[in-house]
C-alpha positions, -999 to +999 in steps of 0.1 A: +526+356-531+532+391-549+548+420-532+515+439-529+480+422-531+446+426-517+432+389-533+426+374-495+404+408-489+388+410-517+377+373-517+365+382-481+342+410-489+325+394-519+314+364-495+304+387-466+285+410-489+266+374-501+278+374-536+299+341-531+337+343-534+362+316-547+401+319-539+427+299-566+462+297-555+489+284-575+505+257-552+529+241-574+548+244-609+571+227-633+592+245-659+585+283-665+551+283-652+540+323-657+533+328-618+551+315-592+537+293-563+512+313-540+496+332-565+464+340-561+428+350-581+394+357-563+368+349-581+332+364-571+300+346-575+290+367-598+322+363-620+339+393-610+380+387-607+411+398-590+445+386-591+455+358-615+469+327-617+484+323-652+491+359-663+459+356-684+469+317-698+443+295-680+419+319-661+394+312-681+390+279-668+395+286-634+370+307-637+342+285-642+359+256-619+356+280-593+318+288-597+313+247-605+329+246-566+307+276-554+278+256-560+290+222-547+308+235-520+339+213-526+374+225-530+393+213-560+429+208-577+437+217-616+460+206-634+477+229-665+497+225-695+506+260-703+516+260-741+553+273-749+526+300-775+502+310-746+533+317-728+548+334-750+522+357-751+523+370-715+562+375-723+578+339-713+600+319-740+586+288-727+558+269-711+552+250-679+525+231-661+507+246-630+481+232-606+457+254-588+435+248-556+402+259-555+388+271-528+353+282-519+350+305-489+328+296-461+321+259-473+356+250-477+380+281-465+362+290-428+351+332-433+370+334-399+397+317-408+403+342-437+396+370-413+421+361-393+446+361-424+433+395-435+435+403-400+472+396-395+472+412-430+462+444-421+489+445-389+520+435-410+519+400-391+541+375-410+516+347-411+517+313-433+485+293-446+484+258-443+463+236-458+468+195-453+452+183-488+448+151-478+429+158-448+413+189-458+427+204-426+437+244-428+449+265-403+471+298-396+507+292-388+528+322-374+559+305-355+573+280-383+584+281-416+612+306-410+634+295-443+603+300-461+593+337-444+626+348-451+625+333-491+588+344-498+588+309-506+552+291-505+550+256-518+544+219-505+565+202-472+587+179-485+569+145-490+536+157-483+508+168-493+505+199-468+507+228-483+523+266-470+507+300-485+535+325-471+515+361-465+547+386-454+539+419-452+550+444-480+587+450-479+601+486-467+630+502-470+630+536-443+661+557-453+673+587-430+695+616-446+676+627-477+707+630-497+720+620-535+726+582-528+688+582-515+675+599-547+693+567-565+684+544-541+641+551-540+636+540-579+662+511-576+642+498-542+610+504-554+615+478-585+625+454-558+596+457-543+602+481-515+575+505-502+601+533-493+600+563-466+630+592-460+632+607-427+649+639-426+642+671-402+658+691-428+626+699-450+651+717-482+668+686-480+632+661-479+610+677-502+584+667-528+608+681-554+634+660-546+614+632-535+578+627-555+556+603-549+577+597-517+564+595-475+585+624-461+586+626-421+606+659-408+604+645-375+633+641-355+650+604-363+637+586-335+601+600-331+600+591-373+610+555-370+587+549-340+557+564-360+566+540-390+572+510-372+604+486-374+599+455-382+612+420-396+601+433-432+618+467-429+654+481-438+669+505-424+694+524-443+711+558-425+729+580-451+733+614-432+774+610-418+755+630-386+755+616-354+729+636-345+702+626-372+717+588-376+723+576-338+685+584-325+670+560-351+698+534-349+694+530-312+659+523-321+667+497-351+694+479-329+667+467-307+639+464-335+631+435-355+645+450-388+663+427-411+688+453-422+707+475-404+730+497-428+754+532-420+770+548-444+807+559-437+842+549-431+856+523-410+873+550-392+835+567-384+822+533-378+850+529-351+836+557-334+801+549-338+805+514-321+824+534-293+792+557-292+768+531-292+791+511-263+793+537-240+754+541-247+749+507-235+746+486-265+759+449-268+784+439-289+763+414-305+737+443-310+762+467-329+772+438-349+741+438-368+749+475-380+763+466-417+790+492-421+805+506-443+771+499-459+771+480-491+784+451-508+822+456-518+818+462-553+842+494-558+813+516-556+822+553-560+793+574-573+758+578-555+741+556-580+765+530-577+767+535-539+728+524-541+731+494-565+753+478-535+731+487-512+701+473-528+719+442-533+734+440-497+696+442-484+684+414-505+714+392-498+705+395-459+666+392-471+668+362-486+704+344-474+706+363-438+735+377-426+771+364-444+794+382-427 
């Protein structure tokens, strides 16, 4: 599934609004298939589209597969040969082959069922789709799958025919200290897919000038990060060198679900952080999560390349987990 979507919704609104709605997801793919596996396209009863499934290759047929399967009422798999020219034309050097389940909602995806995936949606609830092909069998999954939550990674169980739609919630990356590495590290997070936030109290140092297009909070560190939520899709990256500003919100994140912990400083001030956090209460195994100094050890020295490790310190932990 893409970073940011709203297929699932959309597909949910057509059929309660009694215009029919078809969901297509990509579910597997051989070579260089234009979209990955869990891609989506809604397709209305009336025609209308969101999403895609090809990057513009084969939509056309899905198209009218999926209104075929509106009116029967049956779901169905497609098979594709995308063409090393049609691929080439939505910027691949080669083809692939893709196959596509079709899906009408109500008569084959339950509407509650896709409520409750919208649902969990809507509440940043990591939540996997399952659908047993062979008996026709779907249902919401929210405990299992862990390799494939923390890889994005939707596809088939091995020797089977039961297939997992991974829905995570957007990534985010929350930064407190609204200083030069942060002004590097926004645009460098937001390609990867972050949704990002900077906490500072200190409005000269947060502002729209500095920051466009950015959610500033000027609240105090702690009162921030509860307002925005910490969970197992957020980072948390504290750049200020203050005690003051970084220890509120990193007593919060120590005992939050965030994947990534990093502090920017020293050994010597990460020394006396741990001692802080210690005499504060917190475990050893709980201070260990803190990555600090923050980065990957690539010789970093000036703000932007401070950021690039950072960037690629958070996805190493995103997507291998901790290697430390």
């Amino acid at each position: 599934m893409d970073t940011v979507d709203a297929i699932p919704e959309t597909a949910l609104a057509w059929h309660q609004s009694g215009e029919g709605a078809v969901l297509a997801t990509v579910v597997q793919t051989w070579g260089s298939a234009p979209r990955r596996v869990g891609s989506q396209l809604a397709i209305s009863g009336t025609g209308q589209i969101e999403g895609s499934v090809s990057g513009g290759c084969v939509e056309g047929a899905v198209i009218v597969e999926a209104l075929e399967a509106l009116e029967t009422g049956e779901q169905r798999e497609l098979e594709f040969g995308v063409s090393d020219d049609d691929a080439f034309a939505v910027g691949l050097a080669c083809g692939g082959t893709i196959r596509v389940l079709v899906e009408p909602v109500g008569a084959v995806l339950p509407e509650l069922l896709l409520a409750d995936l919208v649902k969990a949606r809507a509440a940043r609830e990591p939540v996997a789709y399952v659908v047993d092909l062979d008996r026709s069998d779907r249902w919401l999954d929210r405990t299992g799958f862990q390799d494939r939550f923390r890889m994005d990674w939707s596809g088939f169980e091995p020797d089977s025919r039961v297939f997992v739609g991974i829905h995570n919630p957007p990534l985010r990356l929350v930064v407190v200290g609204a200083v030069h590495i942060a002004q590097a590290l926004l645009p460098m997070a937001r390609i990867a897919g972050y949704d990002p936030a900077v906490i500072d109290p200190r409005e000269a140092f947060a502002s729209a000038a500095r920051f466009p297009d950015t959610q500033l909070l000027h609240d105090w560190p702690d009162e921030a990060v509860d307002k925005l939520g910490l969970d197992t899709r957020t980072a948390l990256v504290l750049l200020t060198h203050d005690p003051k500003l970084d220890d509120p919100a990193l007593e919060k994140a120590l005992r939050s679900g965030c994947f990534y912990i990093g502090a920017l400083g020293s050994t010597r001030t990460h020394a006396k952080r741990v001692t802080r956090l210690t005499e504060a209460g917190f475990s050893e195994a709980e201070i260990g999560r803190i990555h600090a100094p923050i980065g990957l050890d690539i010789g970093a020295a000036s703000p932007a390349e401070i950021a690039v490790s950072v960037i690629a310190q958070m996805t190493q932990v995103l997507r291998q987990g901790d290697r430390r």
